[in-house]
C-alpha positions as CSV (number, residue, x, y, z in Angstrom):
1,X,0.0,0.0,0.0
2,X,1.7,3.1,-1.0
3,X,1.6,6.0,1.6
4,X,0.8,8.4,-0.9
5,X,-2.6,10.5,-0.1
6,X,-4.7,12.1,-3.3
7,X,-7.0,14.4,-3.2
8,X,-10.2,14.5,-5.6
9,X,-12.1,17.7,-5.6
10,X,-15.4,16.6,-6.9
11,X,-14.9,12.7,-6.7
12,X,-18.5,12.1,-6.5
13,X,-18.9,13.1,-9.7
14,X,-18.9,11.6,-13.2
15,X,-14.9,11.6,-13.9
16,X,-13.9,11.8,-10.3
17,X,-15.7,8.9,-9.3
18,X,-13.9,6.7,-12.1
19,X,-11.0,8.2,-10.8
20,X,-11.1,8.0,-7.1
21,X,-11.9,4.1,-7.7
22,X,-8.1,3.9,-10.0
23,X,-6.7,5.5,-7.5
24,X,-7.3,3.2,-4.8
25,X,-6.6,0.4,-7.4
26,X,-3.2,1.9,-7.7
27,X,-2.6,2.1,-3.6
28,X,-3.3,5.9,-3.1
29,X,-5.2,6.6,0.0
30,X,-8.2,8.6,-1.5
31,X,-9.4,11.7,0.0
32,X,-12.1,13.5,-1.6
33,X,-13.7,17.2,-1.4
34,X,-17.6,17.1,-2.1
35,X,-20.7,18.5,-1.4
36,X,-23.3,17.2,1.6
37,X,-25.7,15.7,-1.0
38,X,-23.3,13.7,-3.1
39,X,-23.2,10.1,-2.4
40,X,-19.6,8.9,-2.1
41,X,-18.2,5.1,-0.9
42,X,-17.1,3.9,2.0
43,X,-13.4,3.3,1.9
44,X,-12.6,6.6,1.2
45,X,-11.9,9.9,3.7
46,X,-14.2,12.7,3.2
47,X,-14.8,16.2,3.7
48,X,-17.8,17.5,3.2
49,X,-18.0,21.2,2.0
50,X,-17.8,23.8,-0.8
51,X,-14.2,24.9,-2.8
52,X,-15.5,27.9,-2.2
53,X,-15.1,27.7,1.5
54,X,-11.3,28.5,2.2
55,X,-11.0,26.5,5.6
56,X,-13.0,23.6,4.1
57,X,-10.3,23.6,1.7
58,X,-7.2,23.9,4.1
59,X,-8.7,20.7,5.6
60,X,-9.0,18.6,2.9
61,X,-5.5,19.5,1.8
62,X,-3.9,18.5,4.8
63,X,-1.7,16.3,4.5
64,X,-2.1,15.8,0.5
65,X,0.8,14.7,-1.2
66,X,-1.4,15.1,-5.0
67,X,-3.9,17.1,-5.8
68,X,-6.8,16.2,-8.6
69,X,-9.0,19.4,-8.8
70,X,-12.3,18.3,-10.8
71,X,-15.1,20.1,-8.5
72,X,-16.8,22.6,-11.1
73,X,-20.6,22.8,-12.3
74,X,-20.5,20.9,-15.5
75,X,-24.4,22.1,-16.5
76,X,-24.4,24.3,-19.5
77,X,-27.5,25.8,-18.1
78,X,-27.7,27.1,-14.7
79,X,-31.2,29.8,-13.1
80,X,-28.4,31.5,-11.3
81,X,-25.8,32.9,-14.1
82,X,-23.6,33.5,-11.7
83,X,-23.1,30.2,-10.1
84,X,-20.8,29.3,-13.0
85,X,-18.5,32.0,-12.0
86,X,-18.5,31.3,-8.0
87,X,-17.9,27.9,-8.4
88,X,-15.8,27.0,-11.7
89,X,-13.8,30.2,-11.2
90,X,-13.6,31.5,-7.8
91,X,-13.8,28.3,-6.3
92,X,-10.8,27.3,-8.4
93,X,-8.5,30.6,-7.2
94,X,-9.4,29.3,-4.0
95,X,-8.2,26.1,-4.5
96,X,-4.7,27.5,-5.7
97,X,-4.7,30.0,-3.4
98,X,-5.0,27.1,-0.5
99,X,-2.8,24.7,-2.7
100,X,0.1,27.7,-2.4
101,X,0.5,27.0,1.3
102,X,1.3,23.3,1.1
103,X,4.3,21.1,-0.5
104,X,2.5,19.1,-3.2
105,X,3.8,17.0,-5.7
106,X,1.7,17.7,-8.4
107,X,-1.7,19.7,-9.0
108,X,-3.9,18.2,-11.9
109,X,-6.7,21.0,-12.7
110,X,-9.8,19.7,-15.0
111,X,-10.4,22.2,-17.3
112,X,-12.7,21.3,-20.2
113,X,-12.6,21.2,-24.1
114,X,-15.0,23.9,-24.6
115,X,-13.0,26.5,-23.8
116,X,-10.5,26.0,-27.0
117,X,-12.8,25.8,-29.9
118,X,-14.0,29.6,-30.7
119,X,-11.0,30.3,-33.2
120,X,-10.7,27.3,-34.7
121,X,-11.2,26.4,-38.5
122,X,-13.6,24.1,-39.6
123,X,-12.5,20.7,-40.5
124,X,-8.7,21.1,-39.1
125,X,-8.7,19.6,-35.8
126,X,-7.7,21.6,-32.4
127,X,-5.0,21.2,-31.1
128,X,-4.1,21.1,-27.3
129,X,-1.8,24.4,-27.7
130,X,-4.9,26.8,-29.2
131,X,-6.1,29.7,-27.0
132,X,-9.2,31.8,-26.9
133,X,-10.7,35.0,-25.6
134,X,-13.4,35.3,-23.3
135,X,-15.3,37.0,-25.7
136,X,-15.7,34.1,-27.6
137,X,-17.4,32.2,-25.2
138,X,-20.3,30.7,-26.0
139,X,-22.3,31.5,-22.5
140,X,-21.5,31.4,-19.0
141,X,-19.9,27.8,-17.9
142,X,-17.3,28.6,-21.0
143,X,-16.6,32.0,-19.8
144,X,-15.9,30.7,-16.1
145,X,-13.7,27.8,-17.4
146,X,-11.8,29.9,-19.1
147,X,-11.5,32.1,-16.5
148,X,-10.4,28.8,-14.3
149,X,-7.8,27.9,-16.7
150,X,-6.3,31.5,-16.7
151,X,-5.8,31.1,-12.8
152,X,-4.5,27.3,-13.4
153,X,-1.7,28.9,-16.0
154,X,-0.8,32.1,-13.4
155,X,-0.7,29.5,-10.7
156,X,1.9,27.7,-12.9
157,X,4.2,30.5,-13.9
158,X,3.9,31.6,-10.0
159,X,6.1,27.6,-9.2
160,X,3.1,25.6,-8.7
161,X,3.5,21.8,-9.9
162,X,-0.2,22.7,-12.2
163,X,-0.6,20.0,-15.0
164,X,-4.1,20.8,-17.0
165,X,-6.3,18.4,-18.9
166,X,-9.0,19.0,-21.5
167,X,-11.9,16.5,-21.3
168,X,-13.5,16.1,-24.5
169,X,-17.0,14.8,-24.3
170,X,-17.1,11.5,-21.4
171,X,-19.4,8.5,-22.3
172,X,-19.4,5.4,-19.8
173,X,-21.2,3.7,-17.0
174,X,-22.2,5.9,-13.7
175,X,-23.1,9.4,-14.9
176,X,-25.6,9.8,-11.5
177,X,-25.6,13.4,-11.8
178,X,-26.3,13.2,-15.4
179,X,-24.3,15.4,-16.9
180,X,-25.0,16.9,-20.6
181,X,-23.6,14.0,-22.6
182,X,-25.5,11.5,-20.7
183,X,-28.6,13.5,-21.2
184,X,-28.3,14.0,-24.5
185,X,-28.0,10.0,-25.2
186,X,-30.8,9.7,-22.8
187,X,-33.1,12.0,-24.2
188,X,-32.6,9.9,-28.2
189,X,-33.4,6.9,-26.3
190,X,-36.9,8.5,-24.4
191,X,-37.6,10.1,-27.6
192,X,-37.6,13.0,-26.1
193,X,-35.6,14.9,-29.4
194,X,-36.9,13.7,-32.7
195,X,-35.2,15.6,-34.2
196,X,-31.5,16.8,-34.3
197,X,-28.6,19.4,-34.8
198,X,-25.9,17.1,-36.6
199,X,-22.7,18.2,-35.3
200,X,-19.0,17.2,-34.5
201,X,-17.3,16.3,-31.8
202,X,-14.5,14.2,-30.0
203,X,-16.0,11.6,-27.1
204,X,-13.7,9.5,-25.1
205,X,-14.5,6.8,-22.8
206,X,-14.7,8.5,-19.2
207,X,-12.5,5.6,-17.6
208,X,-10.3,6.3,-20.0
209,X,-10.5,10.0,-19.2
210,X,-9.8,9.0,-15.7
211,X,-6.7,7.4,-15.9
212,X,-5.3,10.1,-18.1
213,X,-5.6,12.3,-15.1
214,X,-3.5,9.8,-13.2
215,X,-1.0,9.9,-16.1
216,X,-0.7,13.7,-16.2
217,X,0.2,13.3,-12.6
218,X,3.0,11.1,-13.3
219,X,4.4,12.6,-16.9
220,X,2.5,15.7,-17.5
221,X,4.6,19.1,-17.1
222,X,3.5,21.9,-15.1
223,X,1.6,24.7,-17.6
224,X,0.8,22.4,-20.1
225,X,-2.5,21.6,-21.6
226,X,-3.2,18.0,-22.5
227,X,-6.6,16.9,-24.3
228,X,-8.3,13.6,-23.3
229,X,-10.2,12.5,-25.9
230,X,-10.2,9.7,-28.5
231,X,-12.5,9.9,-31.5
232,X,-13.8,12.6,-33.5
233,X,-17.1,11.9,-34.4
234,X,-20.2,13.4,-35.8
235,X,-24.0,13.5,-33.6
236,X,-25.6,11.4,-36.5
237,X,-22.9,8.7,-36.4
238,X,-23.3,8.4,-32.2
239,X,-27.1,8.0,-33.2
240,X,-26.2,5.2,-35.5
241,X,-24.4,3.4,-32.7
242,X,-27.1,3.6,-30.6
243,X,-29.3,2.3,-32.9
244,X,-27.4,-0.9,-33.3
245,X,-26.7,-1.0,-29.8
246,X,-30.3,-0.8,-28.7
247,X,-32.6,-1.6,-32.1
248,X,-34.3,1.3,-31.3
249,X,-35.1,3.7,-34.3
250,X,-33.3,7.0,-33.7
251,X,-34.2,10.5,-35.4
252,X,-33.7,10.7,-38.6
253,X,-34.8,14.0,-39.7
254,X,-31.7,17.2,-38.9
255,X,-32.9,21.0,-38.5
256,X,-30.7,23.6,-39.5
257,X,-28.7,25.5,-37.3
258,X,-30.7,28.8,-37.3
259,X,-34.1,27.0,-36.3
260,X,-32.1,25.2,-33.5
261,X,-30.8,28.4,-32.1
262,X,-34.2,30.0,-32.1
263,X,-35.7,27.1,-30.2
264,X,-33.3,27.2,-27.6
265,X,-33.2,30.6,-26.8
266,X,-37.0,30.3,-26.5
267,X,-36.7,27.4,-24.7
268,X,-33.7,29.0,-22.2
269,X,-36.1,32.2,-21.5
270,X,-39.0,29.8,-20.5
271,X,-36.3,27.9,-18.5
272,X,-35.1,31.1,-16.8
273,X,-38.2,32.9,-16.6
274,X,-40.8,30.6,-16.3
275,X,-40.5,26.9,-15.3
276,X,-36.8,27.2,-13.4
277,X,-36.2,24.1,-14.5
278,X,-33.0,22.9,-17.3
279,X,-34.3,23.6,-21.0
280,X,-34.2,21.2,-23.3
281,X,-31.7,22.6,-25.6
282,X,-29.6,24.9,-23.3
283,X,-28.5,28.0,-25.8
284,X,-24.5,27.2,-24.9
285,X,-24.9,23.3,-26.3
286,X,-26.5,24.7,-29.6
287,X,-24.0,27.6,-29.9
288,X,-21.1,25.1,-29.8
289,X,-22.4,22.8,-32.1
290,X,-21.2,25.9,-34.9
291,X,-17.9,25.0,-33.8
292,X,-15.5,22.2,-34.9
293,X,-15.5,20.0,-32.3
294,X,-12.7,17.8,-33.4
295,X,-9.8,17.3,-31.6
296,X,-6.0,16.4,-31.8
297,X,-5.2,14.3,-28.5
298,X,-1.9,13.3,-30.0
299,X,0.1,15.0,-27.3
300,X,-2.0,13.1,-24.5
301,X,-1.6,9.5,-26.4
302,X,2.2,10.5,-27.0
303,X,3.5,12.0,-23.5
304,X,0.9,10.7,-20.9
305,X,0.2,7.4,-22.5
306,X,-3.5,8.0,-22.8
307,X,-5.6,4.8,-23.6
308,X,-7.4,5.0,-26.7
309,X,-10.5,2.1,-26.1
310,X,-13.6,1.9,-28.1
311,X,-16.2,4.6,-27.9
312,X,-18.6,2.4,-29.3
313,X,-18.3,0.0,-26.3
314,X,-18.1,2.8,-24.1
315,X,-21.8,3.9,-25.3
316,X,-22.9,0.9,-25.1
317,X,-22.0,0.4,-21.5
318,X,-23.5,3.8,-20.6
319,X,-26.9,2.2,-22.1
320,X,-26.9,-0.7,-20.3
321,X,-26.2,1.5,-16.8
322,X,-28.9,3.8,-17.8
323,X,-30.9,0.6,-18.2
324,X,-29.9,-1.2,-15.1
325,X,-30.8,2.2,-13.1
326,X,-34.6,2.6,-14.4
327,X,-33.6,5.7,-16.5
328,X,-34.5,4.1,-20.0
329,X,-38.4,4.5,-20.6
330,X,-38.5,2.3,-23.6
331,X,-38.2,-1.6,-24.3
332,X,-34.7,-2.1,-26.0
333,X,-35.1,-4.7,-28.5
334,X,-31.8,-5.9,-28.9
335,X,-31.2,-5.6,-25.0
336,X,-33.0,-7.5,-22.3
337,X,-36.3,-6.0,-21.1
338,X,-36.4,-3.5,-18.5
């Protein structure tokens, strides 16, 4: 058993929760930050609170030798604009502000693909090294990731060990929070879109996305950005897998991007105004969609060593989680019955 202790800010979530269970696999004693309401395991030690909250955070860091910082709200919709900015960015200069005071090895910050698309050309990949401006953010959670990331790359160039990853999109088993991706498959399979924004993007398997945050850990450098993804896909071939996956007919029929970006912007002014409740199409998600969301993860494959397993199986064994957890309101014909 090694003696060294890691700490997962947001280890109940859907990446942190792969990776606290790796990192117990490998012998780390697992600590992890998280809110009251999150359900966590057993065998790990926990503090409850907010990154927000500066001695909650002086807490959990002591006696951290590594520190995994994933906590953030992942929604691209929130009825408080300005939760995205206490949480993903304040909550992260608190974290470094907090990390400053102790001897850690290594600081891993989750930052998120999203924030590097804005000025990139259509059909040439992105590449882990492109920047943006905040003023081409798409909405809100973009604007406070960025925001994030700035801190993560001061924090860097001020001696902190601060290794950042990219996520690309995450597909796999135990989404609980159900985070946009999920939803997004999840809503294809209730039929509750029937109709769709074809679009292009990079998805990874979210175990895979795990252990690549191990790996920066180990091999990243501090300051660098590192993408974990694996294949660049489009939304029309996902539906295809999921068809064959589940033998469930998926939509068929695309709207153009103009009659997409109306609906959601009705749909987000009802959701703010109105019901309080997520839209359907959250005006973020349909305003990245105009961007190329392909993605060269060369560097991660080349320098961390990031497994490249089959998306395909990986959405597959999100369906049959979704399945096994009541979430799926429809018989899947070439799966067993609900």
């Amino acid at each position: 058993m090694s003696n060294r202790r890691s700490l997962v800010t947001g280890g109940g979530g859907f990446i942190g929760s792969h990776l606290v269970r790796q990192l117990q696999e490998n012998g780390d004693v697992v600590r992890v930050l998280e809110l009251p309401d999150v359900p966590l395991p057993a065998n790990v030690e926990v503090v409850r609170g907010t990154i927000c909250d500066p001695h909650v955070v002086r807490k959990a860091l002591k006696g951290v030798q590594r520190l995994y910082h994933l906590a953030a709200n992942p929604n691209l919709w929130a009825q408080k604009k300005s939760d995205f900015n206490r949480v993903n960015f304040e909550g992260t200069r608190t974290i470094f502000a907090e990390a400053a005071k102790h001897d850690l090895e290594v600081i891993v910050y989750t930052s998120t693909e999203s924030i590097v698309t804005g000025n990139a050309l259509r059909n040439v990949p992105v590449f882990s090294a492109l920047e943006c401006q905040l003023n081409e953010m798409p909405g809100p959670y973009c604007k406070s990731k960025l925001l994030a990331e700035l801190e993560a790359l001061k924090a860097a160039e001020g001696g902190l060990p601060v290794v950042i990853v990219a996520p690309t999109l995450p597909v796999g088993p135990g989404d609980r929070s159900i985070t946009p991706p999920t939803r997004m498959i999840l809503d294809f399979l209730n039929v509750k879109t029937p109709a769709y924004l074809d679009c292009r993007f990079n998805m990874a398997d979210v175990r895979d996305i795990a252990q690549g945050h191990i790996l920066a850990a180990v091999h990243g450098k501090p300051g660098e950005r590192y993408i974990l993804g694996n294949e660049n896909i489009t939304l029309s071939q996902l539906l295809m897998w999921v068809e064959e996956i589940t033998g469930l007919h998926m939509p068929k029929k695309r709207i153009p991007y103009w009659l997409a970006l109306a609906t959601a912007a009705i749909s987000e002014f009802v959701a703010d105004y109105m019901t309080h409740k997520p839209p359907m199409a959250p005006l973020a998600g349909v305003r990245l969609a105009r961007y190329p969301m392909h993605f060269d993860c060369s560097k991660a494959v080349n320098d961390l060593g990031l497994p490249q397993n089959s998306v395909r199986q990986a959405v597959a064994d999100e369906i049959e989680w979704l399945l096994d957890n009541g979430l799926v309101m429809r018989r899947l014909p070439l799966l067993r019955e609900i």
